[in-house]
Every structure is written in structure tokens, then in C-alpha cells.
C-alpha positions in Angstrom: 0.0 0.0 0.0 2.5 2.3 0.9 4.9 1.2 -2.4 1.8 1.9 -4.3 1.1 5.9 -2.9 4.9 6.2 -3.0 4.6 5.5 -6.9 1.6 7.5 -7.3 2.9 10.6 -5.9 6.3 10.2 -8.0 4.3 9.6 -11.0 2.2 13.0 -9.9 5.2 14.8 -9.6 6.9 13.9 -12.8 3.8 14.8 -14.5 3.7 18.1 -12.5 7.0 18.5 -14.0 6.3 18.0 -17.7 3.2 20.2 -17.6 5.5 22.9 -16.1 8.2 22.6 -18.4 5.9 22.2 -21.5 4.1 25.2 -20.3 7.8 27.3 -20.4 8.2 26.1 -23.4 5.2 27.6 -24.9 5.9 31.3 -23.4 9.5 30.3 -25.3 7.4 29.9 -28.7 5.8 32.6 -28.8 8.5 35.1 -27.7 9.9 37.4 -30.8 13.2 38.0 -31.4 16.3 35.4 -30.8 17.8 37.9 -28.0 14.7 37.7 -26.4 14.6 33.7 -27.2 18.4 32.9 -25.7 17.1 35.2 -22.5 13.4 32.9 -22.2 15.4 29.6 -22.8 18.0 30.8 -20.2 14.8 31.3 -17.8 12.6 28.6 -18.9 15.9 26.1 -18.3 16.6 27.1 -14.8 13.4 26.6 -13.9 13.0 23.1 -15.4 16.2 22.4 -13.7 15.1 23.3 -10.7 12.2 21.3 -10.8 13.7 18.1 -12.3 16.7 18.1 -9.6 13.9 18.5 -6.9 12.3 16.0 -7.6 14.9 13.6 -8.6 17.6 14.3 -5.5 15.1 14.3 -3.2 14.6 11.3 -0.4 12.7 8.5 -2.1 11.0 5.6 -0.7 13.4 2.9 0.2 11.7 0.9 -1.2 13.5 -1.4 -3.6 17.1 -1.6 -5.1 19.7 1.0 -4.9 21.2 0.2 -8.5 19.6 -1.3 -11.7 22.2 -1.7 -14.4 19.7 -3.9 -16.6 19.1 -1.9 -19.6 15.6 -1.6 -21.1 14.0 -4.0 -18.6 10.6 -2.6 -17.7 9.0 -4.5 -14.8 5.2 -3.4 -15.3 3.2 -1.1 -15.9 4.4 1.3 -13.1 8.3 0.8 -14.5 7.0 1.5 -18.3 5.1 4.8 -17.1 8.2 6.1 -15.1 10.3 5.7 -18.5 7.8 7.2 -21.0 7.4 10.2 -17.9 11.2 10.4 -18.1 11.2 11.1 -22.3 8.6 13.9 -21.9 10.9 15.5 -18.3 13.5 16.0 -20.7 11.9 17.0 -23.6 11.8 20.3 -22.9 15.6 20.9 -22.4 16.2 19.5 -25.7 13.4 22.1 -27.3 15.0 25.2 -25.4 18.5 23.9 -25.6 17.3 23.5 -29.6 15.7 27.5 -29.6 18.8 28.6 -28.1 20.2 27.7 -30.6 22.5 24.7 -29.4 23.8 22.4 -31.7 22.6 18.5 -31.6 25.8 16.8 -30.5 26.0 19.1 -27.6 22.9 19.2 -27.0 22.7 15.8 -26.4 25.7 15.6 -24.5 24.0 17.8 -21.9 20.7 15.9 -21.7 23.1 12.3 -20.8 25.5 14.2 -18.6 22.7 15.9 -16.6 20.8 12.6 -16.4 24.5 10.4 -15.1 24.8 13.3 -13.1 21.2 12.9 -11.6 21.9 9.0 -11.6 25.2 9.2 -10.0 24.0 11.4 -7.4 21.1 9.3 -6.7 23.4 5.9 -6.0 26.5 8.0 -4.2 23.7 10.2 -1.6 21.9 6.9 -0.6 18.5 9.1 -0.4 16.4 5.6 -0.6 15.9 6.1 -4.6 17.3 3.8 -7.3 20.1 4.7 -9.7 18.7 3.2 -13.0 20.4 3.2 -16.3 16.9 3.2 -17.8 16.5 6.3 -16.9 19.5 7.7 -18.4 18.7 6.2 -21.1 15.3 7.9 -21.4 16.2 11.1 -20.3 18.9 11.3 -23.2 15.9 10.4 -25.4 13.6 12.7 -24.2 16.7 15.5 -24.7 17.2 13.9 -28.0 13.7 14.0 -29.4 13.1 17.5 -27.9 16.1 18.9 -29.6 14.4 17.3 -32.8 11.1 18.9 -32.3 12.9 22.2 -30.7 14.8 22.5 -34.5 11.9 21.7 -37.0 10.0 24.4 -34.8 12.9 26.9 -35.0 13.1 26.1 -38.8 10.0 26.1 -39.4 8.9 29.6 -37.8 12.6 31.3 -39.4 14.3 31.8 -36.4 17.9 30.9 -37.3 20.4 32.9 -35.6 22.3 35.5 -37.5 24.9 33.6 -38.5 22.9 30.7 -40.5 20.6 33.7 -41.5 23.9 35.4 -43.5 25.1 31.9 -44.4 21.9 31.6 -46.3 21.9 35.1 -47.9 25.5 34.7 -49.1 24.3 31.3 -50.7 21.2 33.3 -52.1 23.2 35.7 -53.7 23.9 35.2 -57.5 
């Protein structure tokens, strides 16, 4: 019983955390200009960041193991809903990280190093939560596919930064 509100207010909070983030990111979209873009990402970031290294650093449960180094192994429902929460936590930091202007590689550097850092932590503290390498590997993706989605919406609305923006007119020019 106690495992099973433990999970349920995890779960709430990662979902709190997504709708925040996801709600930042659409003040982000519909700012102007990219100064005012790198300055909203900048903001919108540290707030996510916050939020996710609340959530994640703080005291867990205790319930369970300290370290799972079996990649990809979902034990349930409540394991498969935890990763898929993960993807959309880090979504957002690849979409700002993408409007900012951040380059892919990079940017998914970031999104893996944050989550080994958040993992690492975890494991090292002993705060009663459980280092997974599942959830590295979902926060990367989340990072990964947000970057994606981040870049087809900065493409699509013409909001390269100056440089690409010359790049292109040079290449225009006959």
C-alpha cells in the first residue's frame, strides 16, 4: 500500500513537472526576437532544472534496489510509465537547448551528462531512490527528441540565428 502511494505521488510529480516545463516552453514559442529567445530559454531552463533536480535528489521511498544496471528492462506497468514520464521530463531541455540555438551533438551531451549526473547522485547520496540506467537512457531520449522537435519548430517559424541567416543570404546571392 505504501509502495503503491509512493509510486503515485512520484508519478504525480513527474507529470507536474512535464506540464511545467511544457508550459515554459510555450511562453519560449511565442516570444519574438532570438535575443529575447536565448534570455526565455536561459529562464525557462533554470526553472526546469530546478524542478527536475527537486524531484529527482530528493529522499525517495526505500523501497527497492539501490542500483539497476539492466538496460531496457521494464518491470510493469508502473516501471514503463516512469520511463515514457522520463522522455517527456527532458523533452523540454532539448526544445529550449534546440531555440537557443544549441547544436545537436552538444545538446545531447547535456541531456546524458545531466541525467549520469542525476543517476550518480542518486546511487552515491543513498537518499532511498534507485540509480537506473533506464533512466539515463530515457532522459537522453527525451533530450534527443526535444532537440528534434525544438529544431523543426525553429526552422520552421525562421528563427535561425544570425549567423545561418547570412550563411543563407551569401548562398542566395547570385
Amino acid at each position: 500500500m505504501i509502495r503503491l502511494l509512493a509510486d503515485a505521488v512520484f508519478d504525480a510529480e513527474l507529470a507536474f513537472a512535464a506540464v511545467l516545463a511544457v508550459v515554459g516552453v510555450a511562453g519560449l514559442l511565442l516570444a519574438g526576437g532570438a535575443r529575447i529567445r536565448r534570455g526565455a530559454a536561459a529562464v525557462f531552463a533554470l526553472v526546469w532544472l530546478g524542478s527536475v533536480l527537486s524531484m529527482t535528489l530528493r529522499p525517495g521511498s526505500e523501497l527497492g534496489v539501490r542500483l539497476n544496471l539492466v538496460p531496457l528492462a521494464f518491470d510493469g506497468t508502473g516501471s514503463t510509465v516512469d520511463a515514457v514520464l522520463n522522455v517527456f521530463v527532458f523533452l523540454p531541455f532539448g526544445l529550449l537547448l534546440a531555440a537557443a540555438g544549441v547544436r545537436f551533438a552538444p545538446a545531447f551531451a547535456s541531456g546524458l551528462a545531466l541525467s549520469l549526473f542525476i543517476e550518480v547522485t542518486q546511487y552515491v547520496t543513498d537518499l532511498g531512490r534507485t540509480a537506473d540506467v533506464n533512466d539515463v537512457i530515457t532522459n537522453s531520449a527525451g533530450a534527443a527528441l526535444g532537440w528534434g522537435l525544438g529544431f523543426l519548430v525553429v526552422r520552421t517559424a525562421g528563427w535561425a540565428s544570425p549567423r545561418i541567416r547570412s550563411a543563407r543570404m551569401l548562398r542566395a546571392t547570385p
